[in-house]
C-alpha positions in Angstrom: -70.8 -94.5 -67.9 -72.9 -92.2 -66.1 -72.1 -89.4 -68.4 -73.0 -91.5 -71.1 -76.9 -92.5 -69.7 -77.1 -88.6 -68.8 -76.5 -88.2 -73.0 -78.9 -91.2 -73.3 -81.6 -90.8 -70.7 -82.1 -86.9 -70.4 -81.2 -86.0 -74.1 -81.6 -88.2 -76.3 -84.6 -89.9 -74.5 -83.0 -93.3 -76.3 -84.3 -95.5 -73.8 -83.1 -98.7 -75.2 -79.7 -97.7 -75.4 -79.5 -96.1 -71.6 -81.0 -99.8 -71.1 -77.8 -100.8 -72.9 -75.1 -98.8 -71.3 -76.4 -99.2 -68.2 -76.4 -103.0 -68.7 -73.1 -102.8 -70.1 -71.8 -100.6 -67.2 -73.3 -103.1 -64.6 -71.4 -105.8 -66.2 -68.5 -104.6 -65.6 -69.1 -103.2 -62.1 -70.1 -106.8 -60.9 -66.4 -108.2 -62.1 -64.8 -105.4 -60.3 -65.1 -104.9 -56.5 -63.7 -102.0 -55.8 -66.6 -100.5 -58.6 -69.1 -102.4 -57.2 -68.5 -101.0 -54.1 -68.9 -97.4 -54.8 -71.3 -97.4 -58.6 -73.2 -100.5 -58.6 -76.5 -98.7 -56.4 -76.1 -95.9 -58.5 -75.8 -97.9 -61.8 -78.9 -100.3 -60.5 -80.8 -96.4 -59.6 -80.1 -95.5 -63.7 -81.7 -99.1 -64.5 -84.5 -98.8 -62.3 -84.9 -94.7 -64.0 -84.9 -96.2 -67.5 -87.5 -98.8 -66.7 -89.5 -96.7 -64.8 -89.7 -94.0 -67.3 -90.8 -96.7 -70.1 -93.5 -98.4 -68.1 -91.7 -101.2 -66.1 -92.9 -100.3 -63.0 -93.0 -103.6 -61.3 -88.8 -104.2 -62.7 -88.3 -100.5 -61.3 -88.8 -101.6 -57.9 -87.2 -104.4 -58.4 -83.7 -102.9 -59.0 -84.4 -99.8 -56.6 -84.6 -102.4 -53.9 -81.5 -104.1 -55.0 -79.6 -100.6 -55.2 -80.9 -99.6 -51.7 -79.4 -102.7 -50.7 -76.2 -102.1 -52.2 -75.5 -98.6 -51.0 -74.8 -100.3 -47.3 -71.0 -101.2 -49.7 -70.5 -97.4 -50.3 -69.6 -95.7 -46.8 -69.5 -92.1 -48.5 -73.4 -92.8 -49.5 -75.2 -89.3 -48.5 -78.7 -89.6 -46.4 -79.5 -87.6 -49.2 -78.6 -89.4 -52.0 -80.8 -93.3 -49.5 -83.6 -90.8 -49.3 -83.5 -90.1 -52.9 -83.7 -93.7 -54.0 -86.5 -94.2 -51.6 -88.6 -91.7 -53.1 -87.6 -93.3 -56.4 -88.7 -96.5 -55.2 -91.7 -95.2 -53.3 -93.3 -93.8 -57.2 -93.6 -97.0 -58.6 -95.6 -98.3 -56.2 -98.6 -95.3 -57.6 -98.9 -97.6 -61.0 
């Protein structure tokens, strides 16, 4: 999945269909806990990307709140990586 927004997002630049994998992907993370636990903040990061980048900024924060909530279920969650997201979130509050 992530390979496949990467292809979507970053090459392509086929917004509604990173929206669509991304949907698909958390779908199928929220019916599996053992992939909620580790993917579903960085799934909900990819959504909040995708609408970011096409002008959602109010949905954008939206999911990056409900990411940085869900890293807490991921233990191997770099500072890094909760620093990262927080800068995400932090940019859609400039529009």
């Amino acid at each position: 999945c992530m390979e496949l927004h990467s292809y979507y997002y970053n090459l392509k630049q086929d917004f509604p269909e990173a929206l669509r994998v991304n949907h698909d992907a958390l779908r199928l993370a929220e019916t599996n806990p053992a992939v909620a636990d580790q993917y579903l903040w960085n799934i909900q990061s990819n959504l909040g990307q995708v609408n970011f980048r096409i002008g959602r900024y109010a949905e954008a924060a939206t999911i990056y709140r409900v990411a940085y909530a869900n890293m807490a279920r991921n233990p191997k969650v770099l500072r890094s990586q909760r620093i990262y997201l927080l800068q995400l979130l932090s940019e859609t509050y400039l529009y």
